[in-house]
TIDO-231322 format. One record per residue (C-alpha): y, z, x; residue in one letter. Coordinates in Angstrom, 1 decimal. Each point is the difference from the previous one (the first is absolute). Example, Ala and Ser with C-alpha at 12.3 -4.5 7.8 and 13.67 -1.06 7.14 Angstrom:
2
((-4.5; 7.8; 12.3); a);
((3.4; -0.7; 1.4); s);
END
This chain:
399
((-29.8; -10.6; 3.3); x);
((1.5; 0.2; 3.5); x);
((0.8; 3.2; 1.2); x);
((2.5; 1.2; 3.2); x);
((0.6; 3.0; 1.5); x);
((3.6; 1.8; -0.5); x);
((2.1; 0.6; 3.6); x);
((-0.3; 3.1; 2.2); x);
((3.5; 1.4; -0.4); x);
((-1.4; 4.0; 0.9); x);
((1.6; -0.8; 3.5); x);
((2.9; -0.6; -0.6); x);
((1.3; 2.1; -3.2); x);
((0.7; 3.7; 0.0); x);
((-2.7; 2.3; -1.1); x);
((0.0; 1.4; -3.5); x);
((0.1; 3.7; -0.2); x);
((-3.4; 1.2; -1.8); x);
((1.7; 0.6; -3.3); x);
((0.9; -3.6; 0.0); x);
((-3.7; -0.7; 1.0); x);
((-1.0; 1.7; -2.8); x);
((2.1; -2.1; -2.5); x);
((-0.7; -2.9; 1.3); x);
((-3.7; 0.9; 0.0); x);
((0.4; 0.8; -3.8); x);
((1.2; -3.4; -1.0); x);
((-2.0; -1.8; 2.6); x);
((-3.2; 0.9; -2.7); x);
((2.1; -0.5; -2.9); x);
((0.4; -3.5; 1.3); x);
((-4.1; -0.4; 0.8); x);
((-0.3; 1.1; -3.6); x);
((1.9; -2.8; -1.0); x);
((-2.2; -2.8; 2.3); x);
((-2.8; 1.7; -1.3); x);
((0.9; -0.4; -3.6); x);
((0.7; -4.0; 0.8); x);
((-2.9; -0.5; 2.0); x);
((1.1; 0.3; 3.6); x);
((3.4; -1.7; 0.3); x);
((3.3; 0.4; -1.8); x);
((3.1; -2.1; -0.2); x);
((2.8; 0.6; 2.8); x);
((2.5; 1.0; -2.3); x);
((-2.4; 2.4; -1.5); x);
((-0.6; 1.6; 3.1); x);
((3.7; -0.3; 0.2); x);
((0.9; 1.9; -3.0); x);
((-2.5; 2.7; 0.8); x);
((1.2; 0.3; 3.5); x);
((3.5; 0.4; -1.1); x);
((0.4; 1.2; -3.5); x);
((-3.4; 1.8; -0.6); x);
((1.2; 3.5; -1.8); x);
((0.5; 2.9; 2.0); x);
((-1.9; -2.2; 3.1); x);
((2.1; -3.6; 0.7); x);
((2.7; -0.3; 2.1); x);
((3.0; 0.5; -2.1); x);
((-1.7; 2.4; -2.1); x);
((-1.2; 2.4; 1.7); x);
((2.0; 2.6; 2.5); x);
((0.5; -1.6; 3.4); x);
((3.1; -0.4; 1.5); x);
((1.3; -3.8; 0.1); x);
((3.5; -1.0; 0.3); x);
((2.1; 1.4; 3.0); x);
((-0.2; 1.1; 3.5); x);
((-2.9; 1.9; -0.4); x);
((-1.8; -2.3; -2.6); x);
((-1.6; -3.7; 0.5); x);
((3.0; -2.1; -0.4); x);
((3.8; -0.1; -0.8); x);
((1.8; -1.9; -2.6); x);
((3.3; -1.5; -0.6); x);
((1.4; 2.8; -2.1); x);
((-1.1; 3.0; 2.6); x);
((1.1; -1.9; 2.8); x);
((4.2; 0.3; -1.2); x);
((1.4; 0.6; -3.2); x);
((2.1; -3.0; 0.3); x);
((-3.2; -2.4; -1.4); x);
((0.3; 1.9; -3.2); x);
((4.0; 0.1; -0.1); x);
((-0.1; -3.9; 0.1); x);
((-3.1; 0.0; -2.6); x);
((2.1; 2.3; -2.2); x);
((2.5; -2.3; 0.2); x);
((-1.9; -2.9; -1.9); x);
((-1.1; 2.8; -2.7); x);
((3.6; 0.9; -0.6); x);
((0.8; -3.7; -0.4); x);
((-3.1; -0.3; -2.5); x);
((1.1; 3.0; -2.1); x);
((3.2; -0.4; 0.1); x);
((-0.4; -3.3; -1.6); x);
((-2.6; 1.5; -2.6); x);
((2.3; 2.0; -1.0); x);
((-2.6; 3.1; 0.5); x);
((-3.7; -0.1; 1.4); x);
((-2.6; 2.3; 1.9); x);
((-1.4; -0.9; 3.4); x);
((-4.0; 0.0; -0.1); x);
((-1.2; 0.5; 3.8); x);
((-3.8; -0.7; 0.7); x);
((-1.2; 2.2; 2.7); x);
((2.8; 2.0; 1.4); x);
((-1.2; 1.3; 3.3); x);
((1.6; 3.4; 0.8); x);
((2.5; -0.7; -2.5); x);
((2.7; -1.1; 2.6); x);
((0.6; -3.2; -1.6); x);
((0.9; 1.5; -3.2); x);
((1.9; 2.9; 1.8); x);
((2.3; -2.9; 1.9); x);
((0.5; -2.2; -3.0); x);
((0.5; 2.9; -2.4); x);
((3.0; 1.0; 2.5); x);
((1.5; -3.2; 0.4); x);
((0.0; -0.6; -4.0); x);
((1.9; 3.3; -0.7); x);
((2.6; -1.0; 2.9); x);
((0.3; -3.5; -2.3); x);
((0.2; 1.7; -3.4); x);
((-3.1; -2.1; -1.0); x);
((-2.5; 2.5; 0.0); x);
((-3.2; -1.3; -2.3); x);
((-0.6; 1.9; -3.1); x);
((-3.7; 1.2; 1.3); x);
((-1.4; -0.6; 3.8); x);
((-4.0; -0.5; -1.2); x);
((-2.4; 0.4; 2.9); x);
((-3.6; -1.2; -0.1); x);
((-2.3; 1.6; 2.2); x);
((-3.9; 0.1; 0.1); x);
((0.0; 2.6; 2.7); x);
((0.3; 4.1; -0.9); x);
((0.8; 0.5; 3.9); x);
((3.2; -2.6; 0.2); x);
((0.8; 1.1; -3.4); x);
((0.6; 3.5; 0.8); x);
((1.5; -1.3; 3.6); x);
((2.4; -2.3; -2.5); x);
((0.9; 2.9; -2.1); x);
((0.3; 3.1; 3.4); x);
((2.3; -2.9; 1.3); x);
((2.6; -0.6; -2.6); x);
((0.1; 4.0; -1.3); x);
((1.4; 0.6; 3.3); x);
((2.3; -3.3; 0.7); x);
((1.3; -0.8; -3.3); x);
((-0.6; 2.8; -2.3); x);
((2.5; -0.8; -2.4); x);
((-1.3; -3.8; -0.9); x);
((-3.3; 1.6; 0.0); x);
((0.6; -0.2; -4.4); x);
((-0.2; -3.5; 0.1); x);
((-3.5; -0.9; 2.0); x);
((-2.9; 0.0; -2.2); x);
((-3.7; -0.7; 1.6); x);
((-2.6; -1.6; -1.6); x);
((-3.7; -0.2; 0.5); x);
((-0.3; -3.4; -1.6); x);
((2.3; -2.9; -0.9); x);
((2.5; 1.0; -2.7); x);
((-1.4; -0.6; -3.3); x);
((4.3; -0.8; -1.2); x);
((1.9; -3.2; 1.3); x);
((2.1; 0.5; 3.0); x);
((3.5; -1.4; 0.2); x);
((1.0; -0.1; 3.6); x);
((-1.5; -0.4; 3.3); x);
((-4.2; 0.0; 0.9); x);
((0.3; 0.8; 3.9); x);
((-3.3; -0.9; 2.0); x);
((0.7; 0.7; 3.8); x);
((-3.8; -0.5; 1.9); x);
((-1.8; -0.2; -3.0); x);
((-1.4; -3.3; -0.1); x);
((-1.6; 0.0; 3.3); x);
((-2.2; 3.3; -1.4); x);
((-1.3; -2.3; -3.2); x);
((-3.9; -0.5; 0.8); x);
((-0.8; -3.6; 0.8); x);
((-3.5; -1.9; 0.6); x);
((-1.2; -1.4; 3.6); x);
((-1.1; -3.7; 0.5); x);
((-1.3; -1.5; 2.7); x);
((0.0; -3.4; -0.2); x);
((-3.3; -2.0; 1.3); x);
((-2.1; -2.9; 0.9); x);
((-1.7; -0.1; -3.8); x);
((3.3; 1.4; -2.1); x);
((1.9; 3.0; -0.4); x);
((-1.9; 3.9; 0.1); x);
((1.5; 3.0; -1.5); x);
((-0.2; 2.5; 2.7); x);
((-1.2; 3.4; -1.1); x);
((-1.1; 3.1; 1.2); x);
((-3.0; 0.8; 0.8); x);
((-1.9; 3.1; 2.1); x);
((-1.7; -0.5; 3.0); x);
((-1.2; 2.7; 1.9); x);
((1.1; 2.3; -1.9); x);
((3.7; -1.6; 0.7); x);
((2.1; -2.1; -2.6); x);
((-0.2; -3.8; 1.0); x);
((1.4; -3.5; -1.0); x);
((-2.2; -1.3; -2.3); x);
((0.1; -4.2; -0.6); x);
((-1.0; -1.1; -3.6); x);
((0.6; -3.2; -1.7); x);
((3.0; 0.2; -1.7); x);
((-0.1; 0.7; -4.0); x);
((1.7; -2.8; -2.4); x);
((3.1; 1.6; -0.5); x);
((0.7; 0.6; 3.6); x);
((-1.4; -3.1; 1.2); x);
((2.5; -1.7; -2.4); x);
((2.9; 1.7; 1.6); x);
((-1.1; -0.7; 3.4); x);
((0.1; -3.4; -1.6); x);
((3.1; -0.2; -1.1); x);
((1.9; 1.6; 3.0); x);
((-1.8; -2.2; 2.6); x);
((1.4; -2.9; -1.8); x);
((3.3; 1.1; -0.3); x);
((-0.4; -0.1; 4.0); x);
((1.3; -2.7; 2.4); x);
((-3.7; 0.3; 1.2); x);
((-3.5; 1.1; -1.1); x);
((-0.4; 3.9; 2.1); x);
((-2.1; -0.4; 3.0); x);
((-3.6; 0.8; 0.6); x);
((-0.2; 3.7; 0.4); x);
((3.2; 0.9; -1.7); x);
((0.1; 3.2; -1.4); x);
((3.3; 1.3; -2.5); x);
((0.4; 2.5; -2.6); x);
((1.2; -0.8; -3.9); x);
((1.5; 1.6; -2.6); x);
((-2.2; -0.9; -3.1); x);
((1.6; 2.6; -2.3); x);
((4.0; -0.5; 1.0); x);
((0.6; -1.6; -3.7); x);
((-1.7; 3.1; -1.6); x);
((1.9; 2.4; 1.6); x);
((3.5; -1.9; -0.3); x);
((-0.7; -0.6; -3.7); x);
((-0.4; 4.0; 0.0); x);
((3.6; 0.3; 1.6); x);
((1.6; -2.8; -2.3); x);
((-1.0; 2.0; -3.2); x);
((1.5; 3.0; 1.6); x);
((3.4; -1.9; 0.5); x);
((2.1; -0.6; -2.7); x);
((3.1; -1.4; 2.0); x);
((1.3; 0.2; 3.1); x);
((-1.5; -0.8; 3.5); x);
((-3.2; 0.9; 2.4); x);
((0.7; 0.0; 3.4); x);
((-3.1; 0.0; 2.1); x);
((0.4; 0.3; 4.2); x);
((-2.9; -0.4; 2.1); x);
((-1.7; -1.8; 2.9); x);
((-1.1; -3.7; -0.8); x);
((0.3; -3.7; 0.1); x);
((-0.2; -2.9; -2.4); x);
((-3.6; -1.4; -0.8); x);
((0.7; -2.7; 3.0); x);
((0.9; 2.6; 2.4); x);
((-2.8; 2.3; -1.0); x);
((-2.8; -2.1; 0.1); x);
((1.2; -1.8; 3.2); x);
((-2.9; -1.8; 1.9); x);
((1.0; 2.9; 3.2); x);
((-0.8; 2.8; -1.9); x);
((-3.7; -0.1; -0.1); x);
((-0.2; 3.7; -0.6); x);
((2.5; 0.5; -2.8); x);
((2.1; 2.9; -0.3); x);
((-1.9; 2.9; -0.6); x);
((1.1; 3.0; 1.9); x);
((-0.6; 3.7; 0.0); x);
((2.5; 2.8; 0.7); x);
((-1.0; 3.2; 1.7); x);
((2.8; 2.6; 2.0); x);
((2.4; -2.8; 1.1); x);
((-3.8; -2.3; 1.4); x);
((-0.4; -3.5; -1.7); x);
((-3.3; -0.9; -0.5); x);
((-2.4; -2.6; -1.8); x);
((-2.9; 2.2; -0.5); x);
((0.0; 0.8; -4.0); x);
((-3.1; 2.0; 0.7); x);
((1.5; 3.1; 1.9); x);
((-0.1; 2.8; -1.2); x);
((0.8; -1.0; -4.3); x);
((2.8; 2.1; -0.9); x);
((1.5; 0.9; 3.2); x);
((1.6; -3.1; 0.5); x);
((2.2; -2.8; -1.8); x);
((-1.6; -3.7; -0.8); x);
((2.9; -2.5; -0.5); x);
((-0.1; -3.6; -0.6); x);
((3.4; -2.4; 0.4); x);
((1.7; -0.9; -3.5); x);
((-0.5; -3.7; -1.1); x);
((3.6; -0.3; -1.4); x);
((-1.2; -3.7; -1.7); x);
((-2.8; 1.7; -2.0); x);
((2.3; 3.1; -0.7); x);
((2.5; -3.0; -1.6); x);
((-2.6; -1.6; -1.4); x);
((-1.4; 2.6; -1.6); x);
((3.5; 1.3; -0.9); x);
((0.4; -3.5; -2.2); x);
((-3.3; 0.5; -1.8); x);
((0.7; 3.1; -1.0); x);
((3.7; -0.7; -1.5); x);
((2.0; 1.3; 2.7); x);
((2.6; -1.8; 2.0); x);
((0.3; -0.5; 3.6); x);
((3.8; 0.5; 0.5); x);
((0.0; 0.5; 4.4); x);
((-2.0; 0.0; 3.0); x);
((1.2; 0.5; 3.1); x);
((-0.5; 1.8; 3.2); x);
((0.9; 3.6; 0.6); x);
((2.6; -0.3; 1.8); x);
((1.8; -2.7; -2.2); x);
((-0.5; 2.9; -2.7); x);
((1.4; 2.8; 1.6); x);
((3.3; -2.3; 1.3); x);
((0.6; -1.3; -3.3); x);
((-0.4; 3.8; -1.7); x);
((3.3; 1.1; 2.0); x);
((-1.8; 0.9; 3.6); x);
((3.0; -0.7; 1.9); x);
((2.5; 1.6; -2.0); x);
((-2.3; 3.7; -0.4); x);
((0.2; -0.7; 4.2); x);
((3.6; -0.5; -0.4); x);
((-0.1; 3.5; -1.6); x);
((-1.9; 1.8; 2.9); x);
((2.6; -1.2; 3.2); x);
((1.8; 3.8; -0.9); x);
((-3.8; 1.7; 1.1); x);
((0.0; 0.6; 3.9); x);
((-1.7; -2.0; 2.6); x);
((-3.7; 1.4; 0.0); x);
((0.0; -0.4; -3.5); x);
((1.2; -3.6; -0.7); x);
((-2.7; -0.6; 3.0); x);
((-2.1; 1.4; -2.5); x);
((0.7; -2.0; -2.5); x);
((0.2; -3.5; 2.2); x);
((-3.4; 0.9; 0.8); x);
((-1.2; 0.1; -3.3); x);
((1.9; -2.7; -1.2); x);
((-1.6; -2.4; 2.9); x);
((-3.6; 1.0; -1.2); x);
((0.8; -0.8; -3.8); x);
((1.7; -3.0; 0.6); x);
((-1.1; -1.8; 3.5); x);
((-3.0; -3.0; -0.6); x);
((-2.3; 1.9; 3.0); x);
((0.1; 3.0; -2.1); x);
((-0.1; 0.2; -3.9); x);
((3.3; -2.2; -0.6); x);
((-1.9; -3.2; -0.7); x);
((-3.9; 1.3; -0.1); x);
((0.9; 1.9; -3.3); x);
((1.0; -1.8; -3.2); x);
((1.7; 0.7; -2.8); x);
((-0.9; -1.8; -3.8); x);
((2.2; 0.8; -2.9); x);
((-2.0; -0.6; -3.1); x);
((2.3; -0.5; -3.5); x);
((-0.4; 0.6; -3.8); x);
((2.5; -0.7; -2.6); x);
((2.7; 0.5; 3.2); x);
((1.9; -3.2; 1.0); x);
((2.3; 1.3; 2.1); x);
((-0.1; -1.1; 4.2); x);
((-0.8; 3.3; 1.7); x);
((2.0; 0.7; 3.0); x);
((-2.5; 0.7; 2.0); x);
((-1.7; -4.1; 0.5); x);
((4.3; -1.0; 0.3); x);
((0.1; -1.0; 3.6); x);
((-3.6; -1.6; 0.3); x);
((-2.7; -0.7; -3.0); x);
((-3.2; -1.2; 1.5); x);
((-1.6; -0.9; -3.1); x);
((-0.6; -3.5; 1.1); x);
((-2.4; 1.1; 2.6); x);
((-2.7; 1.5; -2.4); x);
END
C-alpha cells in the first residue's frame, strides 16, 4: 500500500465554531471505528457516505447550515425563482399529458424549489395531485416545512415528506436538482503496475489516501471505461467512479411507474470527464462560499461533491429499463421551458428589479457561469412524448 498525506486547507477556510468542532469530532471516531473494523483503510465512497449521510453526524444530516448566504454554497433554485418557474414548466407539460401525476423531489434544500414550482403550477391550473419530498436530513426537513407554512400555506395539503423512497408507484415527475454529484464514488489512481483503489487511511492520527490494488469488480470497471477512451489514462492519473449508479437508478425506476425524471447537476460525458488534463478529477469540497479539494477537513462541516458522468448516468439508465429521452445544457433547458416569455412577463416590474432579474438570468444561463457547466438529463418510462424542455438543442449525441 502507498499512502499520501491529505492538503493543508486550515489556512485558508473559516474556523468552525466549537460546537461544530465537537460534531465533527464525534464522526471523525465514528469513521476510525469503521477503518478499524476493516483493517485500517476503507473505500472513498465509504468515507463518503459517512462523511455526508452518517445519522445525526454527516453533512446533510446533521444540523448545519448549507444552502444560502450564510451557508457553504448556493444553488440554482435559491439563487431566483425563475429556475423553478421554467422547471415547473416541463412538469406541467408532463402531467398535463398524464392526465394526472405527483412530482417526487429528491433532496429539496430549503424547500424553495418546491415553493416556486408549486406557485407556478397553481398559476397554470396543473397543480400535481401530491408534491412528495424526500429528505434524509431532520434540519432541512423542518427548514422545508418552516418555509412553505409561511409562503404557501394553502398548498401546504398537497406536500407529503417521506423518509424513504415511496413504497407506491409514482405517476408524474422524479426531480433531482444536485443530487448526483452527492452519490459516493471510489478514487483511482492510475499507475506504472495497474490501476489502485485509493482509500483512506490514518496517519498521524489524520485521515490519508491510502493506495491498494484494486479489487476484481473495480478493476473490471476501470477496465472497461479506459477502453471506452480515445486513450489509455496517463501515469499518475487519479479520478473518482460511481460503482453503484445502476443500483441506485434501478431503486428510482421501481419507484416510477410513468412519467419522467429530470435530473440537473454539474458534469460531463465519460470523454470529457476522464480527459487526459484533468489529472486530479473532480472531487471538490464546499465550505461557507470556499472551494476546496481537501475531503479530510473537518467531516461533516463541509460538502464533498464529485462532477456527474452523464454517459454512465445513460448507461446505467438503459440497464435499468429507463429511457434517455434529453440531455442538454442548462441553459438550452431553461430557453426551451418558456424563459423568455416569464421575462416578457416581468418588463411591467421597475428598473432595479428587472436588474435583478437580468442578473440572475445571466448566471443561470451564461457558459462562464452555470449556463453550460450544469446539465440537464431527462430519463423516460412508459412516456413517449418529446419534452419541451430538450426542443431547441438535444445533446444526446455527445454522451
Amino acid at each position: 500500500m502507498t499512502q499520501s498525506k491529505p492538503l493543508k486547507t486550515e489556512s485558508i477556510l473559516p474556523v468552525p465554531d466549537q460546537d461544530a468542532l465537537f460534531q465533527s469530532q464525534k464522526l471523525i471516531e465514528c469513521i476510525k471505528a469503521a477503518l478499524q473494523k476493516q483493517g485500517g483503510a476503507i473505500s472513498f465512497d465509504e468515507y463518503m457516505k459517512l462523511a455526508l449521510y452518517e445519522p445525526g453526524l454527516g453533512y446533510y444530516s446533521a444540523g448545519s447550515r448549507k444552502f444560502g448566504s450564510d451557508g457553504d454554497f448556493v444553488t440554482a433554485p435559491e439563487l431566483s425563482p425563475i429556475f423553478s418557474q421554467c422547471l415547473a414548466r416541463q412538469c406541467e407539460q408532463v402531467l398535463n399529458e398524464l392526465g394526472t401525476g405527483n412530482i417526487l423531489e429528491l433532496g429539496a434544500g430549503t424547500g424553495a424549489m418546491a415553493r416556486d414550482i408549486l406557485l407556478e403550477l397553481e398559476k397554470q391550473n396543473s397543480l400535481p395531485d401530491k408534491y412528495l419530498i424526500l429528505e434524509v436530513s431532520a434540519d432541512l426537513k423542518q427548514r422545508q416545512q418552516d418555509n412553505l407554512k409561511e409562503t404557501i400555506p394553502h398548498l401546504l395539503d398537497r406536500v407529503t415528506w417521506l423518509d424513504t423512497l415511496p413504497v407506491e408507484g409514482v405517476s408524474g415527475v422524479v426531480l433531482a436538482n444536485e443530487v448526483l454529484d452527492a452519490l459516493p464514488v471510489k478514487r483511482f489512481k492510475k499507475t506504472s503496475t495497474g490501476f489502485k483503489e485509493m482509500k483512506v487511511g490514518l496517519g498521524d492520527n489524520q485521515f490519508i489516501w491510502v493506495g491498494s490494488d484494486a479489487e476484481d469488480k473495480l478493476l473490471k470497471s476501470l477496465e472497461g471505461l479506459e477502453n471506452d477512451l480515445a486513450a489509455p489514462f496517463p501515469e499518475n492519473y487519479i479520478s473518482e467512479i460511481n460503482t453503484q449508479l445502476e443500483q441506485w437508478l434501478s431503486g428510482l425506476e421501481k419507484v416510477l411507474y410513468r412519467g419522467v425524471m429530470i435530473f440537473i447537476d454539474y458534469g460531463y460525458s465519460t470523454a470529457e470527464y476522464y480527459h487526459p488534463e484533468r489529472m486530479d478529477g473532480s472531487l471538490l469540497c464546499h465550505y461557507r462560499h470556499r472551494v476546496h479539494a481537501d475531503p479530510f477537513y473537518n467531516p461533516g462541516l463541509q460538502d464533498i461533491t464529485s462532477s456527474a458522468n452523464f454517459t454512465a448516468v445513460a448507461e446505467s439508465a438503459d440497464a435499468v429499463g429507463l429511457h434517455v429521452s434529453g440531455y442538454t445544457n442548462q441553459t438550452y433547458f431553461l430557453f426551451g421551458c418558456g424563459l423568455e416569455e416569464l421575462l416578457a412577463d416581468m418588463n411591467q416590474l421597475d428598473i432595479k428589479a428587472q436588474t435583478k432579474i437580468a442578473q440572475q438570468v445571466r448566471i443561470l444561463t451564461m457558459p462562464e457561469e452555470m449556463g453550460e457547466r450544469f446539465k440537464v438529463m431527462a430519463l423516460t418510462k412508459k412516456y413517449d412524448n418529446a419534452l419541451k424542455g430538450f426542443a431547441l438543442m438535444d445533446q444526446r449525441v455527445r454522451l
